[in-house]
C-alpha positions as CSV (number, residue, x, y, z in Angstrom):
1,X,8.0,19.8,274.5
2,X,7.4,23.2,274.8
3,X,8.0,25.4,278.3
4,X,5.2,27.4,279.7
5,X,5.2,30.5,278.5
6,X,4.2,32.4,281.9
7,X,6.9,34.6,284.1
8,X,7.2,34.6,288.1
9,X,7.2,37.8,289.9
10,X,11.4,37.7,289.2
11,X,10.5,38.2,285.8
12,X,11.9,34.8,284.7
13,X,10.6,32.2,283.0
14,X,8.0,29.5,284.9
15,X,10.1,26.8,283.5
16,X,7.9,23.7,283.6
17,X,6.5,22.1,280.5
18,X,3.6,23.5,279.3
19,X,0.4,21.0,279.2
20,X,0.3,19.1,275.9
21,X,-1.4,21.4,272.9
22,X,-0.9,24.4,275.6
23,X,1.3,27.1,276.5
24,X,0.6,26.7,280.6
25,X,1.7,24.4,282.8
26,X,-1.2,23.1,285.2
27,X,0.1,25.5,287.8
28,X,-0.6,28.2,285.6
29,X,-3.6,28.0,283.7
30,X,-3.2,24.9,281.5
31,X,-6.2,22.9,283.4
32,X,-8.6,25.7,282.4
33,X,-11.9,24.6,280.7
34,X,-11.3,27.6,277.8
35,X,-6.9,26.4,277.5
36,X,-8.3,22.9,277.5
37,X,-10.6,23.7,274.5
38,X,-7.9,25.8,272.7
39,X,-5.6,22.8,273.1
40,X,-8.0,20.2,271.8
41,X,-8.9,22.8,268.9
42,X,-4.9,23.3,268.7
43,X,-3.9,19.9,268.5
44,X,-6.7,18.8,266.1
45,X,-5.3,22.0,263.5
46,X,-1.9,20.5,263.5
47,X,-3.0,17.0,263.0
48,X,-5.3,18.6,259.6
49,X,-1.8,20.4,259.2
50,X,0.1,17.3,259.5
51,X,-2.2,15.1,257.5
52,X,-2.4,17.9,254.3
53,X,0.8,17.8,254.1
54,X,1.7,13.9,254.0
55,X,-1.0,14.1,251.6
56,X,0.5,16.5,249.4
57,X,4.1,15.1,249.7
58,X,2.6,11.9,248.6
59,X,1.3,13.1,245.2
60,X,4.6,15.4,244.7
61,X,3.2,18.8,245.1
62,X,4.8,21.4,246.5
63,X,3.7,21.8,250.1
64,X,3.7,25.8,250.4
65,X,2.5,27.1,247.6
66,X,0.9,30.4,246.5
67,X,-3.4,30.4,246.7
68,X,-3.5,33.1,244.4
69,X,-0.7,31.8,241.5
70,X,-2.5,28.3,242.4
71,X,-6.0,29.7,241.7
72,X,-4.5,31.4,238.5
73,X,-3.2,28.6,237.3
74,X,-6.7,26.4,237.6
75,X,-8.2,29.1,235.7
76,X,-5.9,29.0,233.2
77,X,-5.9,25.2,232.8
78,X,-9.8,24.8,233.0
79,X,-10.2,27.6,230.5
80,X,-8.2,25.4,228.4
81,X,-9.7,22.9,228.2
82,X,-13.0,24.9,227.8
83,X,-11.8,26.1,224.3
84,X,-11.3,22.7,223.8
85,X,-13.9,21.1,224.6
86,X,-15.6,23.8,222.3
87,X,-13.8,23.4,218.8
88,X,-14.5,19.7,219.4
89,X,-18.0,20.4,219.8
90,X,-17.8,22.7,216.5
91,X,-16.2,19.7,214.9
92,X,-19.0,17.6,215.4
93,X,-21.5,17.6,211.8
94,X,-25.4,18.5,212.4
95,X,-26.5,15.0,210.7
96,X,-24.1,13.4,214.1
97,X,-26.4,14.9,216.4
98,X,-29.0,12.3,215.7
């Protein structure tokens, strides 16, 4: 569990836990309503973290990849199978069209 992240007047460190999903103990500002919404948001961001990733693992992909190379790559693939789908369609004879 993390420590809370605030600093007593001797310039050391608070030392208690902070609150879970915070960076404050209760003593110094964990029990706020706004550090209670940031936790809640907090928490439910590394559970969507948490659950991409398992899901990932599972189908073997590489968890931190590239969005633009991964992009790149879609277009490449779809455009693919675009010209593909195309000199099928060419392949196809007008009296088939019935």
């Amino acid at each position: 569990m993390a420590e809370c992240g605030a600093k007593k007047k001797s310039e050391e460190s608070c030392g208690a836990p902070a609150m879970k999903g915070q960076r404050r103990c209760a003593r110094h500002g964990g029990k706020s309503p706004q550090a209670q919404r940031a936790a809640t948001a907090r928490l439910a961001e590394q559970d969507a973290k948490a659950t991409m990733e398992k899901a990932v693992t599972t189908l073997g992909l590489p968890v931190d990849i590239d969005p633009a190379k991964t992009l790149l790559d879609e277009i490449s693939r779809t455009r693919g199978a675009r010209l593909w789908l195309r000199d099928k369609v060419r392949e196809i004879q007008p009296d088939e069209l019935v």
